[in-house]
C-alpha positions, 0 to 999 in steps of 0.5 A: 632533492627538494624536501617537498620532491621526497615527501610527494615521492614517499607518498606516492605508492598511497596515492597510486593504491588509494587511486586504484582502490577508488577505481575498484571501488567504482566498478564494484559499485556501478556494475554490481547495483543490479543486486543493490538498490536505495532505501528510497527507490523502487526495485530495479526497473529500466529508468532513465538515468539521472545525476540529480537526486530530486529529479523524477524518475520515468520509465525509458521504455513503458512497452517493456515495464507494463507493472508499474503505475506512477504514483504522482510524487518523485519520491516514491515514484511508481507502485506496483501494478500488481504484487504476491502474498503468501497464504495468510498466517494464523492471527495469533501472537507474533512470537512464533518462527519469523521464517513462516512469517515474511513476504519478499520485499517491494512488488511480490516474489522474484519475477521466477516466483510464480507462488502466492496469491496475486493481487491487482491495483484498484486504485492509489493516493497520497497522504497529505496532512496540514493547511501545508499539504504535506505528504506523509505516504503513498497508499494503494489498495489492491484486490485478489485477482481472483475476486475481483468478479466478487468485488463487481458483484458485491457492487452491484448488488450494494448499490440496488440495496442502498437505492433509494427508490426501493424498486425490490424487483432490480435486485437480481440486475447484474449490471448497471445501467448509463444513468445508474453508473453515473449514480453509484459514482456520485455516491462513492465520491461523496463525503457528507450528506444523504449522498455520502451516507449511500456511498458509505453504506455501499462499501459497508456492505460490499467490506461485509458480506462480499468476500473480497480478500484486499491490501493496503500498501502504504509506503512513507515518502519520509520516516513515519512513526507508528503511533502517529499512523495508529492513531489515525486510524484509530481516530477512523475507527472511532468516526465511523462507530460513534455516536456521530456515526448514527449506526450507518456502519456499526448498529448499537447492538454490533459494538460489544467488545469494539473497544478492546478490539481496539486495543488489540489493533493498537498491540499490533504496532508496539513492541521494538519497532518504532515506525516505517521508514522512507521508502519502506512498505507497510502492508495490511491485509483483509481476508475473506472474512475481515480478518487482518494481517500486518506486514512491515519492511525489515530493517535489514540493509548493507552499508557499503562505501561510496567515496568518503561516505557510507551509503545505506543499500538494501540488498535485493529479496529482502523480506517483510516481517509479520507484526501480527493479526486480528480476527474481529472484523470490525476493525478492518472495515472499519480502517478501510473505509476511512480511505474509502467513504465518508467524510475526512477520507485519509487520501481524496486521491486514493478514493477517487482512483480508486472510485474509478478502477471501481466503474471500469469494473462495474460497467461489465456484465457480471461474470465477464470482468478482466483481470488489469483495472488501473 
């Protein structure tokens, strides 16, 4: 026998087995990934299916997924319409029981899971920086279902407040007018000028004195470190209580110990962890009294072989860590109206959604607002 017939004959029992090895392989991987999903993708929903990787992803059947909004980019093609926090914990160190101290991954709990307080969608945005317009993250702001009628009324009556013409006697008004929801539009749209000042001034209080319990969910469309988020917020922080501010937001006598509630906002986002990963999701939360909780995606995935490659997976019910929190809240309202009002918003996207999911509330009697805005 040929020297190459008997080395293909020796080899062939390893061949067969690497064969069948592959097959199993295979079905383990494509019939078990309804538990699986990529770092970089949304939880499982209907999608159609794609063999290129960069392709947008679309709904097969939107009739039969109702939660998921698009976002406007393909990598981080939908946020949730709505999604589920637990009851917030205390604001003191994060060194206390991570097991009192995590959210389920992505959307909310298991769809089973009827736990937590719900939160509705107002309005998202992507994060571009440079002349080049690159993204850097997607950011939605959600609102506790059960506040919304707040958040109409704190409206309302911020935009009588902020009314140039003075007229005290539209202050118990709990609607708007035509002419008047084109006004208060206008105003949370602009970002410079006697405008802008209104619009800021009406979030200012609505953020202040309304009671509203919101979320801000961010996730990375590439790996993002920390410092780099933290210090634009800080730089919001610092714009909208400056002296260029001229007291619009915080009056003079309002900034004793801002700055070392700075530094406590800053703590927040030290100790081990570096950053947010793409594809991950970051959320900070205000509560009815300002104060704030910081949430981040865990680290933890499972590496499983596909072919000759190792593929990074997450495995479904992953949780969220609790960094830590802050009562003064200043802090949070200070870092939500940098996406909010004023000039150099972190996203004009995000505002102008969201600006919009704000006038489907406000043209409705108050008392009489639904619950699905975007």
């Amino acid at each position: 026998m040929p020297a190459n017939a008997v080395m293909l004959a020796n080899k062939s029992p390893s061949i067969a087995f690497t064969c069948v090895g592959s097959s199993l392989l295979f079905y383990y991987t494509v019939f078990s990934s309804h538990n699986l999903h990529h770092l970089d993708a949304p939880p499982p929903t209907p999608l159609s299916p794609s063999n290129n990787p960069s392709a947008p992803i679309h709904i097969a059947d939107p009739n039969k997924d109702e939660n998921l909004v698009p976002t406007g980019t393909s990598t981080i093609p939908f946020f949730p319409r709505t999604i589920h926090l637990p009851p917030s914990p205390d604001s003191g160190p994060t060194t206390t029981t991570t097991a009192t101290r995590t959210l389920p991954y992505g959307t909310g709990p298991p769809s089973s899971s009827t736990e937590g307080e719900e939160y509705q969608l107002l309005g998202l945005g992507i994060r571009k920086v440079s002349f080049l317009r690159i993204q850097v993250y997607v950011v939605g702001l959600y609102i506790a279902k059960s506040d919304l009628p707040k958040l109409q009324e704190g409206l309302v009556r911020a935009f009588f407040t902020a009314s140039a013409s003075g007229d005290s006697t539209v202050s118990s008004a709990t609607t708007l007018v035509d002419n008047e929801k084109v006004e208060l539009k206008n105003l949370l749209l602009e970002g410079s000028g006697e405008k802008g000042a209104r619009g800021e001034k009406i979030w200012n209080e609505v953020l202040r004195g309304s009671g509203v319990r919101s979320v801000l969910r961010i996730v990375p469309t590439r790996a993002t470190d920390f410092g780099h988020m933290r210090e634009g917020w800080v730089r919001s922080v610092n714009a909208r209580s400056g002296p260029q501010a001229k007291g619009r937001v915080l009056a003079e006598k309002e900034k004793a110990g801002l700055e070392e509630s700075v530094n406590d906002f800053k703590a927040i986002f030290g100790g081990g962890r570096k950053g947010v990963g793409k594809g991950k999701v970051l959320m900070m939360r205000r509560g009815g009294e300002g104060e704030l909780g910081v949430w981040v995606e865990d680290d933890a995935a499972l590496e499983i072989e596909q072919g000759d490659e190792k593929v990074a997976m997450r495995q479904m019910g992953g949780s969220m860590a609790y960094l830590g929190g802050l009562k003064d809240e200043r802090i949070s309202r200070l870092v939500w109206l940098g996406y909010l009002a004023g000039g150099n918003v972190a996203s004009e996207e995000a505002r102008k959604s969201v600006v919009n999911g704000v006038m489907e509330i406000v043209e409705r009697p108050i008392g009489t607002i639904d619950t699905q805005v975007v």
